[in-house]
N, CA, C and O atoms as a GROMACS GRO file, in nm:
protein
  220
    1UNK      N    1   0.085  -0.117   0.000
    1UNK     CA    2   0.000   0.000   0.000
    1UNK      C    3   0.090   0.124   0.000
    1UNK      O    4   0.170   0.130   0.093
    2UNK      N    5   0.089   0.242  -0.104
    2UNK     CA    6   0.158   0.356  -0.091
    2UNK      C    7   0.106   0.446  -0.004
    2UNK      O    8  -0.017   0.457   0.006
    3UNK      N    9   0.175   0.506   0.055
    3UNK     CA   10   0.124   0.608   0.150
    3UNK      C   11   0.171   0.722   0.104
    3UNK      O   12   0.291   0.702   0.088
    4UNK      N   13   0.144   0.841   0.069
    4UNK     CA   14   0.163   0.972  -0.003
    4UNK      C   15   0.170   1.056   0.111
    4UNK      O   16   0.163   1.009   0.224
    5UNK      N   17   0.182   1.178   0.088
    5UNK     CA   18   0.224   1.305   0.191
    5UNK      C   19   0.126   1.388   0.164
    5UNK      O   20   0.120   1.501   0.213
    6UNK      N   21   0.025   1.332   0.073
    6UNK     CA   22  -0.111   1.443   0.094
    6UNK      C   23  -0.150   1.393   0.233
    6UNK      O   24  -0.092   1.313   0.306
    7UNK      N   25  -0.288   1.475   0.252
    7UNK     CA   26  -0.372   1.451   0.339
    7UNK      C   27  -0.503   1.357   0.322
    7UNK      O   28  -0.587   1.319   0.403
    8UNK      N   29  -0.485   1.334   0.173
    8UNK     CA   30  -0.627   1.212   0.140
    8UNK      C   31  -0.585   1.100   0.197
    8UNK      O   32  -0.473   1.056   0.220
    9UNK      N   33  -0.712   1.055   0.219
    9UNK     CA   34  -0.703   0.930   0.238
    9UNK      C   35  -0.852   0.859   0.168
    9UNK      O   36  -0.968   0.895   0.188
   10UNK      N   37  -0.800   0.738   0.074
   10UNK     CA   38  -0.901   0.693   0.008
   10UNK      C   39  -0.946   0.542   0.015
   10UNK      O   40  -0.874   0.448  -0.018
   11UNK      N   41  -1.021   0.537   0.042
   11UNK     CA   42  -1.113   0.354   0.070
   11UNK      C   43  -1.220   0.330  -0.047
   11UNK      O   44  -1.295   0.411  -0.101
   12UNK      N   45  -1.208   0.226  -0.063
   12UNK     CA   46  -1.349   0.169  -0.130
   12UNK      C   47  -1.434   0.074   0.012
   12UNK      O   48  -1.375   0.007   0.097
   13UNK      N   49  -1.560   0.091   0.003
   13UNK     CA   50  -1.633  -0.011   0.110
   13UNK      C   51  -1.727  -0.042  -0.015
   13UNK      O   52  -1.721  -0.010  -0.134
   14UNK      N   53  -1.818  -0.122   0.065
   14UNK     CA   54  -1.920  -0.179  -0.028
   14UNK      C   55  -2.035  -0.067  -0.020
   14UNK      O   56  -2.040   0.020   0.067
   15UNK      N   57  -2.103  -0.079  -0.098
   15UNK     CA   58  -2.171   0.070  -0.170
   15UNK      C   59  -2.316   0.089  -0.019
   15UNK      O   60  -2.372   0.192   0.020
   16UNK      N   61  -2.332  -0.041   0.021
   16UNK     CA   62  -2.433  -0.076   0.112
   16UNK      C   63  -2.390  -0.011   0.297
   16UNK      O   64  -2.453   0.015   0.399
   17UNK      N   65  -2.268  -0.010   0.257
   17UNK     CA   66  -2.246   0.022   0.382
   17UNK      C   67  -2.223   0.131   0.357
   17UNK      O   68  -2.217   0.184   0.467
   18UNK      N   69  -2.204   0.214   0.275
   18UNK     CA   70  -2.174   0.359   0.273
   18UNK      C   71  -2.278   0.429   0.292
   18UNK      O   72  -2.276   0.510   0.384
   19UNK      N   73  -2.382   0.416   0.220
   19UNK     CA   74  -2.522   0.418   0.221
   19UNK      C   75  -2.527   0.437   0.376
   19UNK      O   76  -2.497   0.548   0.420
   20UNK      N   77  -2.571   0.318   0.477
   20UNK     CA   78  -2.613   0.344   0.588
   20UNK      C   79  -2.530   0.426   0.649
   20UNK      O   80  -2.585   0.509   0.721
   21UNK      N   81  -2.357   0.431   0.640
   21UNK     CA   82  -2.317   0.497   0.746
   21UNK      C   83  -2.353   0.661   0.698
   21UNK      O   84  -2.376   0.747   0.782
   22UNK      N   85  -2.353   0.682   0.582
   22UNK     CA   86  -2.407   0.876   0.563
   22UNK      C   87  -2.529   0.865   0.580
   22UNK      O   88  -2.580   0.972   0.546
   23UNK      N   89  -2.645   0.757   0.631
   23UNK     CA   90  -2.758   0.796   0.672
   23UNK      C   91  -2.761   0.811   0.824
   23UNK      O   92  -2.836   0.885   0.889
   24UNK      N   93  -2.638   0.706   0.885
   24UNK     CA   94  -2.664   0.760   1.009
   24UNK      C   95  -2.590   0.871   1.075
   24UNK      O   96  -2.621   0.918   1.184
   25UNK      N   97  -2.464   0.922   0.982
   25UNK     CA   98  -2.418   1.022   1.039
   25UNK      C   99  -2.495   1.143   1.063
   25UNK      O  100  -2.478   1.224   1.154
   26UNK      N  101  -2.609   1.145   0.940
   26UNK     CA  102  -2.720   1.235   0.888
   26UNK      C  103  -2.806   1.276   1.034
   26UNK      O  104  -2.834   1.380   1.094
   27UNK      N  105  -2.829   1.131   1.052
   27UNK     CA  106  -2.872   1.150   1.206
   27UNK      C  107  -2.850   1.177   1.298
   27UNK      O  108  -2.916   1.204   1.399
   28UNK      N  109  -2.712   1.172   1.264
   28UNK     CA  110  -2.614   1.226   1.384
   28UNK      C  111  -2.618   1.339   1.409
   28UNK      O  112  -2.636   1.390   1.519
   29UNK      N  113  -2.591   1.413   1.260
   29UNK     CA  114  -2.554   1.554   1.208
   29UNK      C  115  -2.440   1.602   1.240
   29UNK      O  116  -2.414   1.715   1.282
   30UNK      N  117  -2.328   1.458   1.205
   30UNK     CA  118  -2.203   1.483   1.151
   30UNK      C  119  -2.184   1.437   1.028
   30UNK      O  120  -2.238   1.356   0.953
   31UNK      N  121  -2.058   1.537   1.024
   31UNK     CA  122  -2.015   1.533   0.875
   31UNK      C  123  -1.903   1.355   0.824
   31UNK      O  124  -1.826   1.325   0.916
   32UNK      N  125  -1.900   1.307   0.764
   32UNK     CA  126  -1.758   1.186   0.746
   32UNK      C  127  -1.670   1.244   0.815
   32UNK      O  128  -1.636   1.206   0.927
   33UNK      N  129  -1.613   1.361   0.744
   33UNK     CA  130  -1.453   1.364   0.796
   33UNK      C  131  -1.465   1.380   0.946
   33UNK      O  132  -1.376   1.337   1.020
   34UNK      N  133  -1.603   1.455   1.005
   34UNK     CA  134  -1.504   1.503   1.142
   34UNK      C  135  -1.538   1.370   1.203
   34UNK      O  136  -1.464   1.344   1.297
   35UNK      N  137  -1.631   1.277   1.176
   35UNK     CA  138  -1.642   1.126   1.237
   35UNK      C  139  -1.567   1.096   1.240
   35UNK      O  140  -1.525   1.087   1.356
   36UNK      N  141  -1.456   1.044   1.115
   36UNK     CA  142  -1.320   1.002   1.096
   36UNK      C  143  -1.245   1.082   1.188
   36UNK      O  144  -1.175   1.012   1.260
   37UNK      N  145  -1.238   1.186   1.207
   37UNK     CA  146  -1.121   1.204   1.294
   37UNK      C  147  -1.142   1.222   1.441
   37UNK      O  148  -1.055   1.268   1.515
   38UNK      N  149  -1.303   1.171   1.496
   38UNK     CA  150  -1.254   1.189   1.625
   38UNK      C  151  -1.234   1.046   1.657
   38UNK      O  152  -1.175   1.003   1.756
   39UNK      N  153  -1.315   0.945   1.520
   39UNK     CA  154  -1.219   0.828   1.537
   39UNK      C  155  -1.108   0.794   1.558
   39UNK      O  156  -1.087   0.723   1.656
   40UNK      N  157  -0.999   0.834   1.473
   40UNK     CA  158  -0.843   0.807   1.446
   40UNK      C  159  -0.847   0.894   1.566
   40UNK      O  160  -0.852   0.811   1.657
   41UNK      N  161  -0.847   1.002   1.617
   41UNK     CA  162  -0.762   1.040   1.728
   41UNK      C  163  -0.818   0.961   1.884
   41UNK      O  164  -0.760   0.994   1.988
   42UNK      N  165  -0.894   0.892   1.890
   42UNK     CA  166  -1.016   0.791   1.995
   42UNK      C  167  -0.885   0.685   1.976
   42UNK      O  168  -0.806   0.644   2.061
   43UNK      N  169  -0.895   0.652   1.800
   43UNK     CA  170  -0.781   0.516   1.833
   43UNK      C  171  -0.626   0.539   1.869
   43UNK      O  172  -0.554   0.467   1.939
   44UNK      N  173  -0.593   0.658   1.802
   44UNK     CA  174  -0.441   0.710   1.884
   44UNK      C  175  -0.447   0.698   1.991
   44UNK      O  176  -0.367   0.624   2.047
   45UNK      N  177  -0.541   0.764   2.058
   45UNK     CA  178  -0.465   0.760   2.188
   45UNK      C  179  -0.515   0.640   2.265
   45UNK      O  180  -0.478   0.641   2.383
   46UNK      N  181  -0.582   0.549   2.233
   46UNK     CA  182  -0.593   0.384   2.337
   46UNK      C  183  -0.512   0.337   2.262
   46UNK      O  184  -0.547   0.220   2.273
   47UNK      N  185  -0.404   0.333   2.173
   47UNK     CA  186  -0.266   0.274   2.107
   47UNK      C  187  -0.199   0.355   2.169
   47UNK      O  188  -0.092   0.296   2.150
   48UNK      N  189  -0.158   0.480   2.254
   48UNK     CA  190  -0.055   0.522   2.327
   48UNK      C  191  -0.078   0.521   2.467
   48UNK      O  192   0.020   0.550   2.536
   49UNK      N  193  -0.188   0.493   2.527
   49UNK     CA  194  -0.250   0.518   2.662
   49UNK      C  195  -0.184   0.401   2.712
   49UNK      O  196  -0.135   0.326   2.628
   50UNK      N  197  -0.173   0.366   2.859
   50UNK     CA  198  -0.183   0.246   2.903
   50UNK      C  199  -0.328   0.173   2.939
   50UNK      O  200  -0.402   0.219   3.026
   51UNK      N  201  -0.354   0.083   2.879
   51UNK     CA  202  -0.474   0.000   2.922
   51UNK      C  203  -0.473  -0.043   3.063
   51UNK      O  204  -0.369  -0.091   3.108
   52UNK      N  205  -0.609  -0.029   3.160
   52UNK     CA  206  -0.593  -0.048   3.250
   52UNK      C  207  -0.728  -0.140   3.261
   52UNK      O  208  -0.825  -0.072   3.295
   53UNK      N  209  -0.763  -0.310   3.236
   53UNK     CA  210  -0.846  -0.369   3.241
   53UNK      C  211  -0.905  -0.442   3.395
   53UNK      O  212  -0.854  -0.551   3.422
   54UNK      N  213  -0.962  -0.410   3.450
   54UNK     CA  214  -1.081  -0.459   3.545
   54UNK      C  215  -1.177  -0.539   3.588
   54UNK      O  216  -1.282  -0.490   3.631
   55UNK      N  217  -1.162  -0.649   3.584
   55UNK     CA  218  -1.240  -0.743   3.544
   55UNK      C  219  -1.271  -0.828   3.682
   55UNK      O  220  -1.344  -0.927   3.680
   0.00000   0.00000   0.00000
């Protein structure tokens, strides 16, 4: 996989799931990108945090 020094980032999903997820962001009344990024920064930091499990 090449990784470039733009800022795109591009996926194919299946057309079905794209569908629902911009219907439910709709609902959300977020936009993709800012979903995506409070994702990726949600997953940064539990990949730099220490896990502390409780069980």
């Amino acid at each position: 996989m090449a990784i470039e020094l733009s800022g795109r980032i591009v996926i194919e999903i299946n057309p079905e799931i794209k569908q629902a997820l911009y219907k439910r962001l709709k609902v959300e009344e977020i936009h993709l990108k800012q979903w995506f990024l409070n994702n990726v920064d949600g997953f940064l930091k539990r990949k730099t945090q220490l896990s502390l499990n409780f069980r």
